[in-house]
ZARO-196438 format. One line per 4 residues: number of its first residue (from 1); their letters; for each residue y negated, z negated, x negated of C-alpha. Coordinates in steps of 0.5 Angstrom, whole numbers, plus 500, padded with zeros to 3 digits. Layout:
N
NUM	a	Y:Z:X  ... .
***
This chain:
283
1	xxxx	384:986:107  380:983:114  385:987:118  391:985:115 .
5	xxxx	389:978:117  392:974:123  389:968:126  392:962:127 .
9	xxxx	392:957:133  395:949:132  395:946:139  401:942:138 .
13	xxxx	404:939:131  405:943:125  407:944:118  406:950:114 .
17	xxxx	406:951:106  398:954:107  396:962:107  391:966:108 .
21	xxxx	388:968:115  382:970:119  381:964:123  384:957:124 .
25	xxxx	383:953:129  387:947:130  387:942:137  393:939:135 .
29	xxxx	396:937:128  396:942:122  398:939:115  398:945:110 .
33	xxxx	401:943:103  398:949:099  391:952:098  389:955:105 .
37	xxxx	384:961:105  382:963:112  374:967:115  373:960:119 .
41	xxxx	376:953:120  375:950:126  379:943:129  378:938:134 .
45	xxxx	385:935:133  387:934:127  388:936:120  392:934:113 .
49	xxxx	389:939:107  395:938:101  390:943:097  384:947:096 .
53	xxxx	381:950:103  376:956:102  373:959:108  367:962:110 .
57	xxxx	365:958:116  367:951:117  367:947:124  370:939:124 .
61	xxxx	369:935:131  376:933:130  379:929:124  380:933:117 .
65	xxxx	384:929:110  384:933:104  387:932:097  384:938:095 .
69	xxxx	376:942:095  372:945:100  368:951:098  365:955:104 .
73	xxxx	360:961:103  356:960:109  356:953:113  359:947:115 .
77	xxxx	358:942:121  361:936:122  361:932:128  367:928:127 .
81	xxxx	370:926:120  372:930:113  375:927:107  375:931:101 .
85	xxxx	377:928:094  374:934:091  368:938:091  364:940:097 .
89	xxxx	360:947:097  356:950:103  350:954:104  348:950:109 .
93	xxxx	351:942:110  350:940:117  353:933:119  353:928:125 .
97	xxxx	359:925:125  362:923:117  363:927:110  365:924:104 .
101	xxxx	367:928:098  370:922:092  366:929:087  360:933:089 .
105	xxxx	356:935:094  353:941:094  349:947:098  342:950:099 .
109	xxxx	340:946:105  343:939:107  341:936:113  343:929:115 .
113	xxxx	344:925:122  350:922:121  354:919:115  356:922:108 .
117	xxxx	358:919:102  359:922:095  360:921:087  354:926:087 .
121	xxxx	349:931:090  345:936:090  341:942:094  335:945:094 .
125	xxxx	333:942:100  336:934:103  334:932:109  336:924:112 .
129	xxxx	336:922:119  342:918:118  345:914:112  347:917:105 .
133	xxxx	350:913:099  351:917:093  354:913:087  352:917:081 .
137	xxxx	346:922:082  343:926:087  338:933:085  334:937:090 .
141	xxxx	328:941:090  325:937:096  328:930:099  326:927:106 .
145	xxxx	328:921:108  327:918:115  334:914:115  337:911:110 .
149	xxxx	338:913:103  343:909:098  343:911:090  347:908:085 .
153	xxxx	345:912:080  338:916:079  334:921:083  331:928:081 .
157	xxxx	327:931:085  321:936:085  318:932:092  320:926:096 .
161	xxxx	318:923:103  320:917:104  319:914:112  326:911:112 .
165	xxxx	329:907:108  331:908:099  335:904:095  334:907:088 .
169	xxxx	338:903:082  337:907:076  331:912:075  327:916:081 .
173	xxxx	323:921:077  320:927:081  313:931:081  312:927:087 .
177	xxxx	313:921:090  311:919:097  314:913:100  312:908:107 .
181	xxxx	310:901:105  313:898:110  320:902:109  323:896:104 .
185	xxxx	326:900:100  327:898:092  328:902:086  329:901:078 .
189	xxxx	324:905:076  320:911:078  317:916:074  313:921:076 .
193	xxxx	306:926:077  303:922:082  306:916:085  304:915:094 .
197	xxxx	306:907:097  302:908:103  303:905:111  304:911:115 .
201	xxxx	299:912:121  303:909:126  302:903:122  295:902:124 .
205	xxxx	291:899:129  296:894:134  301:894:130  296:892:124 .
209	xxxx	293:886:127  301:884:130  303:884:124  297:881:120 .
213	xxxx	297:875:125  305:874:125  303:873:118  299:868:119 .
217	xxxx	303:863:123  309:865:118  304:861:113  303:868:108 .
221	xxxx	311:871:109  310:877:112  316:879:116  315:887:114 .
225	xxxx	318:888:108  314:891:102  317:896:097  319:892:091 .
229	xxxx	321:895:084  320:895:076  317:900:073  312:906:076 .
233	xxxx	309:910:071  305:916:073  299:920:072  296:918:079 .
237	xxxx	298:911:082  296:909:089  300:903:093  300:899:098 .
241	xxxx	305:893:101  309:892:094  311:888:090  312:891:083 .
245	xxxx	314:888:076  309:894:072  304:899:074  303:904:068 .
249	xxxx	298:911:069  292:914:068  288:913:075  290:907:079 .
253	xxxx	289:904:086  292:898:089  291:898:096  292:891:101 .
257	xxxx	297:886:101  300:888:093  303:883:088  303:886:081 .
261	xxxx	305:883:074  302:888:069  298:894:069  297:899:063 .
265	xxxx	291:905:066  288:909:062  283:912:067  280:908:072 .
269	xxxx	283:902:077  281:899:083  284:893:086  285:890:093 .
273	xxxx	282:884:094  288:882:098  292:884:093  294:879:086 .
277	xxxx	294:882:080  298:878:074  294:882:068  292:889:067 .
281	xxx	290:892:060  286:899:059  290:903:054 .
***
């Protein structure tokens, strides 16, 4: 029970088997050799996990190596660096600092300044402000990238906004999917109910006419980078800046600045005049 537990304060250098406590707090160095139970987990020093570690708040501004898993019920935050070769839970995942997990990432909400890498992940919620790199799949409800996302495998979501940057190497499928045309961000394909590739409102005006004439003195090569893919497949298709192999869908527009290969459409098209289209066909 709760009062049972005592608290345990790490300012030096110590080794222990594991245990369970109230409270962990380590400013010194702290190598644990068993699963660690505690209420709360909190180092700015340093700490060697040889097991699973199960706690209710986790707080690392410090340094922390574990062989083992982290489940905590309510919150991490990392400032500093947590490395887990099992699966990472929480409620809520808050990271500035570095958290890499060689399995799962998994909790309600995650938000993103920093850096994280993991086989997989998946939240209800997943906001990007940093960098994410994922080597298999990443599921949420809601995605929301103003960094830098990295994806060796495929992307489920319910909605994805994209103001940053996406690189997607297999399947990005969702109901929505909106993405900023001159973020360069790539995929292989993408499979959706509606599909948005457009510039955002800060690309407008000046910044338009900058890079319209920057464009002309480059002979054509654009130094603003269009999003690039194979396949997008949706029952509504707008895109602007692209480059893609295949558009297939019902109602399609190609806005300004696109280089398409092939577009298969069963409703109505609608085709910048800037824009190139190699061949299209009404299905």
């Amino acid at each position: 029970m709760d009062h049972k537990k005592q608290n345990l304060n790490i300012s030096s250098k110590l080794h222990l088997v594991g245990g369970d406590y109230k409270k962990v707090h380590i400013s010194g160095s702290g190598t644990f050799s068993g699963d660690l139970n505690c209420d709360t987990f909190q180092t700015s020093g340093k700490a060697n996990l040889e097991g699973n570690l199960l706690t209710n708040q986790f707080y690392s501004s410090g340094k922390v190596l574990s062989t083992g898993a982290l489940s905590c019920q309510e919150e991490i935050k990392v400032s500093g660096k947590a490395c887990f070769e099992k699966s990472v839970t929480a409620k809520e995942i808050i990271v500035s600092g570095i958290l890499e997990s060689f399995e799962q990432i998994s909790g309600e909400k995650v938000k993103v300044s920093g850096r994280v890498r993991a086989k997989s992940m998946k939240a209800d919620e997943v906001f990007i402000s940093g960098s994410m790199n994922v080597q298999e799949l990443l599921q949420a409800q809601e995605l929301t990238v103003s960094g830098w996302l990295n994806v060796s495998g495929g992307i489920e979501v319910e909605q994805i906004k994209v103001a940053g940057h996406v690189s997607c190497e297999g399947l990005l499928s969702g109901e929505s999917v909106r993405l900023e045309a001159m973020s360069g961000s790539t995929f292989k394909e993408i499979g959706a109910t509606e599909v948005e590739i457009m510039r955002s409102s800060m690309e407008s005006g000046m910044t338009q006419m900058v890079g319209s004439l920057l464009n002309t003195l480059m002979g054509g090569l654009s130094p603003l980078k269009k999003v690039s893919g194979e396949l997008i497949e949706a029952d509504t298709i707008s895109v602007e800046y692209a480059k893609i192999s295949k558009i297939s869908g019902h109602d399609i527009i190609i806005g300004p600045n696109c280089v398409i290969d092939e577009i298969e459409y069963s409703g109505s098209l609608s085709i910048d005049e800037s824009s190139v289209v190699h061949h299209q066909v009404m299905v």
